[in-house]
PDB file of the backbone (N, CA, C, O) and the ligand in Angstrom, with CONECT records:
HET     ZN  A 101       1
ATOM      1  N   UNK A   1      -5.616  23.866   3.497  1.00  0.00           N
ATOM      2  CA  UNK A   1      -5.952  23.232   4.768  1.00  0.00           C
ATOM      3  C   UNK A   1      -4.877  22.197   5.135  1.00  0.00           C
ATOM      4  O   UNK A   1      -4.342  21.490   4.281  1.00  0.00           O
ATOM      5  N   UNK A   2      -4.598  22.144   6.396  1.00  0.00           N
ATOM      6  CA  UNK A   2      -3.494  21.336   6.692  1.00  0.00           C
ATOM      7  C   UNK A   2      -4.163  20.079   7.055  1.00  0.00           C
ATOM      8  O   UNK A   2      -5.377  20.092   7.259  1.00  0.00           O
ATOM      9  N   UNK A   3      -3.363  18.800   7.171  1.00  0.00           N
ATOM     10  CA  UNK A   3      -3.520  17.500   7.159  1.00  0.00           C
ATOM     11  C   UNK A   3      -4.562  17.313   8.535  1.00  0.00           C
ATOM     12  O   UNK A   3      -5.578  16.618   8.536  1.00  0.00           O
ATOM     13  N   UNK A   4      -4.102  18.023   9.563  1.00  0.00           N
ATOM     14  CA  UNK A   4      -4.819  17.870  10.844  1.00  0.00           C
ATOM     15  C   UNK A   4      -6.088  18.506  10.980  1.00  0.00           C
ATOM     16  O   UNK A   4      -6.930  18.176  11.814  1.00  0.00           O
ATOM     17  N   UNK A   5      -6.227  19.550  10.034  1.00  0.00           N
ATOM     18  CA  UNK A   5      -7.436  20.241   9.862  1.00  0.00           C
ATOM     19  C   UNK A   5      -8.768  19.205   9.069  1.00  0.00           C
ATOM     20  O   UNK A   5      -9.888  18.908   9.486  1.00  0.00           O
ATOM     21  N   UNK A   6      -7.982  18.821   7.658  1.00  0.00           N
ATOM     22  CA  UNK A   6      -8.441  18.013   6.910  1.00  0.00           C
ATOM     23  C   UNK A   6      -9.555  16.900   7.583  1.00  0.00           C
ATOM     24  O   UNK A   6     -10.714  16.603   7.291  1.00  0.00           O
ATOM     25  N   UNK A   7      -8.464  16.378   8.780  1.00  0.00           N
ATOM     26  CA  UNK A   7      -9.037  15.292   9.868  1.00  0.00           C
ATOM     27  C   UNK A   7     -10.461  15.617  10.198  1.00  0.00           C
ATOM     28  O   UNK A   7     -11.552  15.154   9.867  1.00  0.00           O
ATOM     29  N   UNK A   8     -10.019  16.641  11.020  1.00  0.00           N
ATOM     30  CA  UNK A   8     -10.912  17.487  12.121  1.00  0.00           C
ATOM     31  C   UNK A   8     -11.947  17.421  11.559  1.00  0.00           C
ATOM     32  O   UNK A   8     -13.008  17.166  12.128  1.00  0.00           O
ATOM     33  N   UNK A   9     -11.782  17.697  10.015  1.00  0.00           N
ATOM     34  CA  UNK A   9     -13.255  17.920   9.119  1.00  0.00           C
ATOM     35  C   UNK A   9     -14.303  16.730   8.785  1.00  0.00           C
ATOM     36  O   UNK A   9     -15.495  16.802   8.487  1.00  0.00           O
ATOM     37  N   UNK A  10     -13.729  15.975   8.889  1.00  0.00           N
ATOM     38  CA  UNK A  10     -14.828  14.638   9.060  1.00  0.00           C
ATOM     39  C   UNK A  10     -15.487  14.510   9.770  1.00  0.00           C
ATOM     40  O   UNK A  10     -15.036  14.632  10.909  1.00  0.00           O
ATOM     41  N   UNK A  11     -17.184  14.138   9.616  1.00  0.00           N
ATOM     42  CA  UNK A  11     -17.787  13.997  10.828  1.00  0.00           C
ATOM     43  C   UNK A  11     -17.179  12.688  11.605  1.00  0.00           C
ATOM     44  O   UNK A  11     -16.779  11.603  11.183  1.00  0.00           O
ATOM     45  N   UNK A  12     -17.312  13.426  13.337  1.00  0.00           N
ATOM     46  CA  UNK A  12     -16.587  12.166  14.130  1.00  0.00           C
ATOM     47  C   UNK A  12     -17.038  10.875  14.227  1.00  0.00           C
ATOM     48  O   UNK A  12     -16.327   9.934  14.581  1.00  0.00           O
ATOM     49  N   UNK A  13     -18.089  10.805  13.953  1.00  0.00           N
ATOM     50  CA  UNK A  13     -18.951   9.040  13.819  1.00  0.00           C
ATOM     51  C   UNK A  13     -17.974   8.456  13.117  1.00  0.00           C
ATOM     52  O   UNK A  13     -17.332   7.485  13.516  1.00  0.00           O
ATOM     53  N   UNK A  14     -17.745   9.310  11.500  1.00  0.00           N
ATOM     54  CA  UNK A  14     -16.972   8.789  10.083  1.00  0.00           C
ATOM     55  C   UNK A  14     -15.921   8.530  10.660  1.00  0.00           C
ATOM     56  O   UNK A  14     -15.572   7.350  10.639  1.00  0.00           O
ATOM     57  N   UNK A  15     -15.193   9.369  11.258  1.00  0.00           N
ATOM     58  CA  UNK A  15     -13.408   9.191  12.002  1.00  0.00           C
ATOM     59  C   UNK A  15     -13.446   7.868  12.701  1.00  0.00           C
ATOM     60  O   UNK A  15     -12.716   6.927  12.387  1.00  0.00           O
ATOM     61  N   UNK A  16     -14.254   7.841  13.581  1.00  0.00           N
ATOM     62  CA  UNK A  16     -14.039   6.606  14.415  1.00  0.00           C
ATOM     63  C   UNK A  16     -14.339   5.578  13.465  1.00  0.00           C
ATOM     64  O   UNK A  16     -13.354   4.852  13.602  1.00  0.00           O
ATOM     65  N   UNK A  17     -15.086   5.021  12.555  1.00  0.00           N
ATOM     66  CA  UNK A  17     -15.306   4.092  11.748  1.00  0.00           C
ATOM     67  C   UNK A  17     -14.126   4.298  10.968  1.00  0.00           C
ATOM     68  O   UNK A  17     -13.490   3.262  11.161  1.00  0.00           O
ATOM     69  N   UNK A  18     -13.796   4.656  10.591  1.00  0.00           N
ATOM     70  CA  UNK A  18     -11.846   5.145   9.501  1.00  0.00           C
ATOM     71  C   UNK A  18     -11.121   4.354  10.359  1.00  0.00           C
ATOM     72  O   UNK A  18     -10.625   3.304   9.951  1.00  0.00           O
ATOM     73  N   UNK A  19     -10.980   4.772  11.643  1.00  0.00           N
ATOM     74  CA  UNK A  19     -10.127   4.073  12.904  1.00  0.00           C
ATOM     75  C   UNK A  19     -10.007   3.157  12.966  1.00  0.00           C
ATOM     76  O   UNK A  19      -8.924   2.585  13.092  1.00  0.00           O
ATOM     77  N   UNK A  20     -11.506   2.463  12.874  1.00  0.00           N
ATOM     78  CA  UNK A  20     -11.345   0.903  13.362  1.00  0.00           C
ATOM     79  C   UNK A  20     -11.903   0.112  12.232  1.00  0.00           C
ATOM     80  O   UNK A  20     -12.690  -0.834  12.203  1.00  0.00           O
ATOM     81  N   UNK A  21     -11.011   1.041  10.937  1.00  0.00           N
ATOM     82  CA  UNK A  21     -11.107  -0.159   9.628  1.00  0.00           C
ATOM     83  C   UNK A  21      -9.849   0.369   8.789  1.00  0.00           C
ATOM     84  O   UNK A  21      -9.840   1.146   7.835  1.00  0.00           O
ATOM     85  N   UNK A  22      -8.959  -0.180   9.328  1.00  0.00           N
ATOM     86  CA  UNK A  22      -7.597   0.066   9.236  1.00  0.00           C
ATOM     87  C   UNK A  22      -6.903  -1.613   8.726  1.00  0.00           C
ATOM     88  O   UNK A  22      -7.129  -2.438   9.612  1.00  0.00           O
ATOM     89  N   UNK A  23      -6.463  -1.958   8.027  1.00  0.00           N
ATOM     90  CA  UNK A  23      -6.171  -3.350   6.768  1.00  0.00           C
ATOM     91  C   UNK A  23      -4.633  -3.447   7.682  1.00  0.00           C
ATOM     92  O   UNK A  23      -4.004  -2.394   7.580  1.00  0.00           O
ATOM     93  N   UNK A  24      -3.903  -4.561   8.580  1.00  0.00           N
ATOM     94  CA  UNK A  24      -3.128  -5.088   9.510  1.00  0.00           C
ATOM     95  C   UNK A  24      -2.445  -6.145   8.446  1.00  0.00           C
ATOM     96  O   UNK A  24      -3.160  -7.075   8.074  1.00  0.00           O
ATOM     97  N   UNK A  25      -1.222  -6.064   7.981  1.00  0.00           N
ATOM     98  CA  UNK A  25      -0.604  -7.053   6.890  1.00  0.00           C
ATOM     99  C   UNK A  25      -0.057  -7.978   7.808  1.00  0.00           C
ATOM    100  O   UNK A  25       0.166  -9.142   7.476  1.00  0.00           O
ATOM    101  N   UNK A  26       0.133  -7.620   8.734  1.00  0.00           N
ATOM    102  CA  UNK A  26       0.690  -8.810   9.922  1.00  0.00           C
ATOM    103  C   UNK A  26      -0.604  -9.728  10.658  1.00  0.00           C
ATOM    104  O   UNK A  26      -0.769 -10.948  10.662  1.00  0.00           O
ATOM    105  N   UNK A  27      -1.348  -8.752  11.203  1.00  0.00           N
ATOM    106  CA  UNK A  27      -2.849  -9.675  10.952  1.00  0.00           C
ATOM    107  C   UNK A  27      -3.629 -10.130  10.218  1.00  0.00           C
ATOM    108  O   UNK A  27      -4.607 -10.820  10.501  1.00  0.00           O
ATOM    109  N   UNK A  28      -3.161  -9.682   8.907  1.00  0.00           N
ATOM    110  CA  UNK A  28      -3.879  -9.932   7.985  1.00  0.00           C
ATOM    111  C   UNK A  28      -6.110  -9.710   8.098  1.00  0.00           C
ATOM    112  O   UNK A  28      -6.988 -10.502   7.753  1.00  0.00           O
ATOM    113  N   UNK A  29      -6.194  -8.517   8.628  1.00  0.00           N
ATOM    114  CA  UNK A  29      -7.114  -8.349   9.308  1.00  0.00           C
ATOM    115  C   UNK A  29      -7.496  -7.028   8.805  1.00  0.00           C
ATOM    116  O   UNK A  29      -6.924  -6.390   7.922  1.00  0.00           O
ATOM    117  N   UNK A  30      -8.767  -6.625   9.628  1.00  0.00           N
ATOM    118  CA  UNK A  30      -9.184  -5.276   9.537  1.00  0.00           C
ATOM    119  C   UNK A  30      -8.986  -5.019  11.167  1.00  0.00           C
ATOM    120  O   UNK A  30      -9.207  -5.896  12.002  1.00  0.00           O
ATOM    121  N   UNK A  31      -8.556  -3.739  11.471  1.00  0.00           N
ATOM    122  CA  UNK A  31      -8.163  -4.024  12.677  1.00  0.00           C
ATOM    123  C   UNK A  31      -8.448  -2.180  13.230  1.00  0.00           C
ATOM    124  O   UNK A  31      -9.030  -1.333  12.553  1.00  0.00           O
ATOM    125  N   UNK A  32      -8.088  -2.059  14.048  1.00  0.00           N
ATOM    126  CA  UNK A  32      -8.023  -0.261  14.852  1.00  0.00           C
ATOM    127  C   UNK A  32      -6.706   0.103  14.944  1.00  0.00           C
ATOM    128  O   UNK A  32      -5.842  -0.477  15.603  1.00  0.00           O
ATOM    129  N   UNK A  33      -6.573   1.112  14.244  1.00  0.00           N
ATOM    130  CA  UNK A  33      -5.516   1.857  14.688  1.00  0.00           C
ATOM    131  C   UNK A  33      -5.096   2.381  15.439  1.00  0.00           C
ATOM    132  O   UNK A  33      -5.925   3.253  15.697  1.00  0.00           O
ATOM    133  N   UNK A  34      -3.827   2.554  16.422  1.00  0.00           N
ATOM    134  CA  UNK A  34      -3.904   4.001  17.654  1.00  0.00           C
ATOM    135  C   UNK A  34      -2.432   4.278  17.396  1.00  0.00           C
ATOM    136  O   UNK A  34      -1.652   3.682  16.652  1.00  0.00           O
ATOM    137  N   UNK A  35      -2.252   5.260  18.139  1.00  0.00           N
ATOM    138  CA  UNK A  35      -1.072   6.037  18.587  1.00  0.00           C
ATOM    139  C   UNK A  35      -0.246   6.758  16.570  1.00  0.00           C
ATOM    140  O   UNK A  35       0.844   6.595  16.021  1.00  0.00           O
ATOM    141  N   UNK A  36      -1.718   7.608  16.115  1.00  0.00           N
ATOM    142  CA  UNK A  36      -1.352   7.950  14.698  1.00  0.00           C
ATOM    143  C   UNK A  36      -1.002   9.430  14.960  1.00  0.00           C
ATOM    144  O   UNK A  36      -1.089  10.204  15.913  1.00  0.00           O
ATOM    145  N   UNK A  37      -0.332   9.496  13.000  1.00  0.00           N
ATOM    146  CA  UNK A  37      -0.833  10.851  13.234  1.00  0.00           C
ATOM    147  C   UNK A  37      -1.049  10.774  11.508  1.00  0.00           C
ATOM    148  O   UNK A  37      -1.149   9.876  10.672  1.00  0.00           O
ATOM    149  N   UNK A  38      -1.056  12.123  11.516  1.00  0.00           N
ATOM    150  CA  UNK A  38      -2.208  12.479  10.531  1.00  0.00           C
ATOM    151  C   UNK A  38      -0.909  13.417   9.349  1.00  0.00           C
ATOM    152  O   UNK A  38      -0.296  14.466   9.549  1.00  0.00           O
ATOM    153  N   UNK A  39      -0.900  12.537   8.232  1.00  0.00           N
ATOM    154  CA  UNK A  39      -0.200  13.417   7.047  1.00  0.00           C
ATOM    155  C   UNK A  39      -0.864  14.075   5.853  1.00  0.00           C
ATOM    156  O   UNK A  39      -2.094  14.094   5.803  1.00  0.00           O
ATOM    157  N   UNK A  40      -0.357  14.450   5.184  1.00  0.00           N
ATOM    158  CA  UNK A  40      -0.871  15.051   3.605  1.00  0.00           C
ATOM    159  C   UNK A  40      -0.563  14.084   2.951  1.00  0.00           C
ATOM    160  O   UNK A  40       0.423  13.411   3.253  1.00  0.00           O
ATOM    161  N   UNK A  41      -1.515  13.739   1.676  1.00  0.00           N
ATOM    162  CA  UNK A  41      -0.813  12.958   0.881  1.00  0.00           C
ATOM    163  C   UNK A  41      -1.866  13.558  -0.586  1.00  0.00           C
ATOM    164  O   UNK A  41      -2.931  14.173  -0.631  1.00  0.00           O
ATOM    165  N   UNK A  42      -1.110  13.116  -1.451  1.00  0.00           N
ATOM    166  CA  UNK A  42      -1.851  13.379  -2.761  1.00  0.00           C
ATOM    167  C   UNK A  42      -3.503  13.318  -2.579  1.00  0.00           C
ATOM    168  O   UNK A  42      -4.213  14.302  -2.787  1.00  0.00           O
ATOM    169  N   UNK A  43      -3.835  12.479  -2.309  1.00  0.00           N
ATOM    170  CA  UNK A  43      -5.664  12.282  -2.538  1.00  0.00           C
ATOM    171  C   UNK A  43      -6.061  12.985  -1.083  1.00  0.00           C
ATOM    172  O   UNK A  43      -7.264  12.914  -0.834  1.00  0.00           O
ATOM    173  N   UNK A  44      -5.516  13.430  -0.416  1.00  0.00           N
ATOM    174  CA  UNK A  44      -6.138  13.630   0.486  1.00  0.00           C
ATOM    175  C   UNK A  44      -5.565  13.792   2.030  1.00  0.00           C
ATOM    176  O   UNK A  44      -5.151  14.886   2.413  1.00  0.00           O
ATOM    177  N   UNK A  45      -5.570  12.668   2.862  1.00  0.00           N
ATOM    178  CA  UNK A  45      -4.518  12.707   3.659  1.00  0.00           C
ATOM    179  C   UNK A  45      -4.052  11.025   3.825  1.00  0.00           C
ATOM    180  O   UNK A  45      -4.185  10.132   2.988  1.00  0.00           O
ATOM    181  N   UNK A  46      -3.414  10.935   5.328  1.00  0.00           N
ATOM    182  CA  UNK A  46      -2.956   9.890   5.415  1.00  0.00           C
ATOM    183  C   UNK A  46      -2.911   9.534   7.032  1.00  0.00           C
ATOM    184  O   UNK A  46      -2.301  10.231   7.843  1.00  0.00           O
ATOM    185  N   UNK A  47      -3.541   8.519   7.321  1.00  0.00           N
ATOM    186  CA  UNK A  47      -2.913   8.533   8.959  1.00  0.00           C
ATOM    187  C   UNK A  47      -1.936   6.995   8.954  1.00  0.00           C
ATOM    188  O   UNK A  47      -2.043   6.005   8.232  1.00  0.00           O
ATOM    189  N   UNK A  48      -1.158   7.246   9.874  1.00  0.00           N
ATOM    190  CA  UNK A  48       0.244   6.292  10.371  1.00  0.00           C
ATOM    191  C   UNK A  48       0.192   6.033  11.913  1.00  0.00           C
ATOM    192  O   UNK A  48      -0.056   6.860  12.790  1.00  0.00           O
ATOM    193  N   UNK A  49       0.445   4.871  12.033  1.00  0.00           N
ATOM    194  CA  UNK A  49       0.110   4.591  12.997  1.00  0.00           C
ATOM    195  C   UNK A  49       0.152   2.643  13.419  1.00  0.00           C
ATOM    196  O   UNK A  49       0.685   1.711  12.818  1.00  0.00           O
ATOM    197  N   UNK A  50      -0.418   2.676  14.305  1.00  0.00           N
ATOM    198  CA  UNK A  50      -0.021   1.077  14.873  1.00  0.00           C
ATOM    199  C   UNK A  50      -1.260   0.659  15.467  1.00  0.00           C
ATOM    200  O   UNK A  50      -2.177   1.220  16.066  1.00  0.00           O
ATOM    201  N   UNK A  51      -0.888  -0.930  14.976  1.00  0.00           N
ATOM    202  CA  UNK A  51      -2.317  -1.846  14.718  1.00  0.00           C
ATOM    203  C   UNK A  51      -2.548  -1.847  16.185  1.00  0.00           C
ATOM    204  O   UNK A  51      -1.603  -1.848  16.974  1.00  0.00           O
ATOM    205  N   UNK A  52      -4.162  -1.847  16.680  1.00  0.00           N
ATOM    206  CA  UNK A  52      -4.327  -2.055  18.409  1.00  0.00           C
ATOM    207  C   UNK A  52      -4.036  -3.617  18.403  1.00  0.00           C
ATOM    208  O   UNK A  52      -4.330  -3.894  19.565  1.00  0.00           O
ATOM    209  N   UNK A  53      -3.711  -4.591  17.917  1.00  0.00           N
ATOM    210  CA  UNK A  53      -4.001  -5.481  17.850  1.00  0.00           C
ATOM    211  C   UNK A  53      -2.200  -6.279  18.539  1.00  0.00           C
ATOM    212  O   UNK A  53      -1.943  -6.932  19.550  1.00  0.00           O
ATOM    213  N   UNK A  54      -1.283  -5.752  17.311  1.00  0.00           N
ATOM    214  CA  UNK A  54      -0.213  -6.458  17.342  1.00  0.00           C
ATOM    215  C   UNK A  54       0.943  -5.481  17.473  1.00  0.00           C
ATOM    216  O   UNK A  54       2.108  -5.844  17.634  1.00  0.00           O
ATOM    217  N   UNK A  55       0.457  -3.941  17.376  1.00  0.00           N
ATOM    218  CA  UNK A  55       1.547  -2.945  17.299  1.00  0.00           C
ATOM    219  C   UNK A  55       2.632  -2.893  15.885  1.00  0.00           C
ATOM    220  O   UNK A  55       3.702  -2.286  15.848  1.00  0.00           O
ATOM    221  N   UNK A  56       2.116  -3.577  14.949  1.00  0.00           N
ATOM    222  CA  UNK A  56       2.881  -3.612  13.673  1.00  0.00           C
ATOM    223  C   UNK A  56       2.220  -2.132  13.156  1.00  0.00           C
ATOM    224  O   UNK A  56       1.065  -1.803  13.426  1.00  0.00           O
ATOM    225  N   UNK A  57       3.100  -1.356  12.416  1.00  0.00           N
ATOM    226  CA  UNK A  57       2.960  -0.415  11.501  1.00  0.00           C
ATOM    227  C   UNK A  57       2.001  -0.427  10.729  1.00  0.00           C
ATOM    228  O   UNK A  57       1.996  -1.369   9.936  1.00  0.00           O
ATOM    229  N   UNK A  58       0.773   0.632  10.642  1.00  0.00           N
ATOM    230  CA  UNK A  58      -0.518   0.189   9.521  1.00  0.00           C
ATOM    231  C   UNK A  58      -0.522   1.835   9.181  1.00  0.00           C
ATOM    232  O   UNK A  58       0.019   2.771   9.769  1.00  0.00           O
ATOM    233  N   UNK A  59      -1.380   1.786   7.958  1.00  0.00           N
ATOM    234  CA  UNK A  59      -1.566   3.244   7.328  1.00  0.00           C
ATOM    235  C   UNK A  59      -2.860   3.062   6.629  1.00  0.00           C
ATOM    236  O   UNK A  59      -3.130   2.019   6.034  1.00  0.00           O
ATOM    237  N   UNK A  60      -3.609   4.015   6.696  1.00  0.00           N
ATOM    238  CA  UNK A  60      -4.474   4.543   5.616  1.00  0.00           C
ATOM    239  C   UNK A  60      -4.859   5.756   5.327  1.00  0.00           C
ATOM    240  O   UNK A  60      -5.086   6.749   6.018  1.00  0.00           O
ATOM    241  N   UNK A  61      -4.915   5.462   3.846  1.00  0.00           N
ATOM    242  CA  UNK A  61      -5.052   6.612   3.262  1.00  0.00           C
ATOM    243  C   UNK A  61      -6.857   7.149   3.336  1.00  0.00           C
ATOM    244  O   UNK A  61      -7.730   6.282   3.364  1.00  0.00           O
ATOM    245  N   UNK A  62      -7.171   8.447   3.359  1.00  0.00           N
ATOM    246  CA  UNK A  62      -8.775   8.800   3.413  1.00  0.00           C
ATOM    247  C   UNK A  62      -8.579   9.860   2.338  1.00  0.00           C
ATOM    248  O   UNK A  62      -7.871  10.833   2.600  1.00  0.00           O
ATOM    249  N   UNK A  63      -9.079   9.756   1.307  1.00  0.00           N
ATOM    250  CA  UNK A  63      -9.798  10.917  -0.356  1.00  0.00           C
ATOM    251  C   UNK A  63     -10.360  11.892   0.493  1.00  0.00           C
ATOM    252  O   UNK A  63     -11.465  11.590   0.944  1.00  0.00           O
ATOM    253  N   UNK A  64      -9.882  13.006   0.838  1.00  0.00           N
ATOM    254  CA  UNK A  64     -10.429  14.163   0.709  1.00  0.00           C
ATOM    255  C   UNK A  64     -10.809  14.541  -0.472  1.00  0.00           C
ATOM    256  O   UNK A  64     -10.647  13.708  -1.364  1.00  0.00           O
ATOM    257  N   UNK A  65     -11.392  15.819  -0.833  1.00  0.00           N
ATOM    258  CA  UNK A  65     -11.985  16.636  -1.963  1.00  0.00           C
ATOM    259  C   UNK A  65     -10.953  17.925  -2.012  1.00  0.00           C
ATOM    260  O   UNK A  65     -11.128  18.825  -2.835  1.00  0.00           O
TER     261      UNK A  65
HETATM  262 ZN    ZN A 101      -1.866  -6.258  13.514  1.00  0.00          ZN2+
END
């Protein structure tokens, strides 16, 4: 399954809560992410992307199975 599929597979309630609990090292915050996208990564996947807040670079990772 590809990274974007992976996404897709979450229920969307879960996605949007993923979204807008995204860890901002420049805000030092929990903050929303936008303008991501969506990678592979070892555990699972990864989205990249920028804080709604300050536009600094944020990432998180989500454990797929
Ligand atoms: Zn920020």
């Amino acid at each position: 399954m590809d990274a974007n599929k992976k996404w897709l597979s979450i229920p969307k309630e879960f996605r949007s809560k993923l979204r807008k609990n995204v860890f901002c090292t420049n805000c030092k915050d929990v903050v929303a992410i936008e303008s991501f996208t969506i990678e592979d990564h070892q555990f699972g996947i990864v989205l990249h992307g920028k804080c709604q807040q300050c536009g600094h670079e944020v990432a998180r990772v989500i454990e797929t199975e």
